[in-house]
C-alpha positions in Angstrom: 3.1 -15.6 -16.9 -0.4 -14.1 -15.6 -2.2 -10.7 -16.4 -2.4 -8.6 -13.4 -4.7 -5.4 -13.8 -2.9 -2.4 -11.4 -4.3 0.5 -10.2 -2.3 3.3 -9.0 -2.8 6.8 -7.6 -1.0 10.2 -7.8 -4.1 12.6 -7.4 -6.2 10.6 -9.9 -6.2 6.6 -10.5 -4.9 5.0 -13.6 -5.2 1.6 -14.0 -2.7 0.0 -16.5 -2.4 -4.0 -17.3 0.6 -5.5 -17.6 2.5 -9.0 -17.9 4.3 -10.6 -14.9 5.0 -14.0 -13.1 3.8 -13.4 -9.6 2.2 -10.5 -7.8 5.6 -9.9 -6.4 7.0 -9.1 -9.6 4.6 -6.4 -10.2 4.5 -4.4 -6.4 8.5 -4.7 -7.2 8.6 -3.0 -10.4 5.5 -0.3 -9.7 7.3 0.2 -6.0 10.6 1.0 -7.2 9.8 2.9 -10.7 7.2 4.7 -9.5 5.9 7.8 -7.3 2.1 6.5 -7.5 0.9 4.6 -4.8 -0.4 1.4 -5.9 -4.6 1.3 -4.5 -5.1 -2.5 -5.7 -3.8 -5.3 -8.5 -6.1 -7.5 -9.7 -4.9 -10.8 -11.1 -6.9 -11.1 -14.4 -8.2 -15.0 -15.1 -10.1 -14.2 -17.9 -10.0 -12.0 -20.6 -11.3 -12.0 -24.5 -10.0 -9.4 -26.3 -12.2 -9.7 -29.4 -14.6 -6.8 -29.6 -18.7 -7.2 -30.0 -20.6 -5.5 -32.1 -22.1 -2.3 -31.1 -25.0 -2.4 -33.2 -26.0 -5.8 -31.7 -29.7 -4.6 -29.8 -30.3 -8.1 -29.1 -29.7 -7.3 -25.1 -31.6 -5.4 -23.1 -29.8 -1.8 -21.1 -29.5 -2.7 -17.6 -31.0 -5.6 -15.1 -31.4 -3.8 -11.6 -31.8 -6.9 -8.7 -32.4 -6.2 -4.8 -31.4 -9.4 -3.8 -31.6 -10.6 0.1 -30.5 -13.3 2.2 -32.7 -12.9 5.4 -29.8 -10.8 6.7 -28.8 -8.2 4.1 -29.8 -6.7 1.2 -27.6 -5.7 -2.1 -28.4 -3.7 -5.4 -26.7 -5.8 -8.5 -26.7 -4.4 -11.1 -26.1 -6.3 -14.8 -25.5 -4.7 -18.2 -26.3 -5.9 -21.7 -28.5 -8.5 -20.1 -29.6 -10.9 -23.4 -33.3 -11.0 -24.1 -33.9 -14.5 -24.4 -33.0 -15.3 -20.7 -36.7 -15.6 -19.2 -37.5 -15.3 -16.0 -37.6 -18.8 -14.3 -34.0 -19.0 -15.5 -32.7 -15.9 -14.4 -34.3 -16.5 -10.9 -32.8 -19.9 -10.9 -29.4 -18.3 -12.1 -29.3 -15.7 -9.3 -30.3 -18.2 -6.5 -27.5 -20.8 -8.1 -24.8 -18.5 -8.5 -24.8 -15.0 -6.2 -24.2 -15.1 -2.8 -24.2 -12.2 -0.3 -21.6 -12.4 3.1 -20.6 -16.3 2.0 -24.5 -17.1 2.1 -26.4 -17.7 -1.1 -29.2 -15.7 -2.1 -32.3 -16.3 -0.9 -34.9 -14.1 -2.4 -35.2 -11.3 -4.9 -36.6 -8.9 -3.5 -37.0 -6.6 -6.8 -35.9 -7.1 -10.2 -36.1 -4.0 -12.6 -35.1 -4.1 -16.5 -34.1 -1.1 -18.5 -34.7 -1.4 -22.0 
């Protein structure tokens, strides 16, 4: 049995998460109990339901990256970034682990942290 994260449309979108054993299941039940049009379903592989602590300042805001592959350019952005990543290994992170059009990232082009 899987997690599959649905989103579905009448006017507004609501997404709702549910339990089912294929994607099947799931357009089968949405598609024949309900009016909403179903936009996307997202099979969830990870999820950790334990909260953190929202008095924990030990990240910073927001990490902004402009990131480039000699062909194209993309804005990334990453929240709660923790403060004791340095640089070397963030730029070593981003180069071992982003890619943009099946292409790994080649240069930053700009990297901007919000406290």
């Amino acid at each position: 049995m899987y997690t599959y994260q649905v989103a579905l449309q009448k006017g507004r979108t609501d997404t709702v998460s549910l339990r089912a054993d294929s994607l099947l299941d799931v357009k089968s039940i949405y598609e024949t109990l309900s009016d909403a049009k179903i936009t996307n379903i997202k099979k969830i592989v990870y999820f950790n339901p334990s909260p953190s602590s929202a008095n924990n300042t030990n990240y910073y805001r927001e990490l902004k990256i402009l990131l480039s592959n000699g062909k194209r350019n993309k804005l990334v952005t990453i929240r709660f970034l923790k403060r004791f990543i340095d640089k070397p290994k963030l730029m070593n992170l981003i180069k071992t682990y982003l890619t943009l059009d099946n292409k790994r990232v080649d240069k930053v082009q700009s990297l901007v942290i919000w406290q």
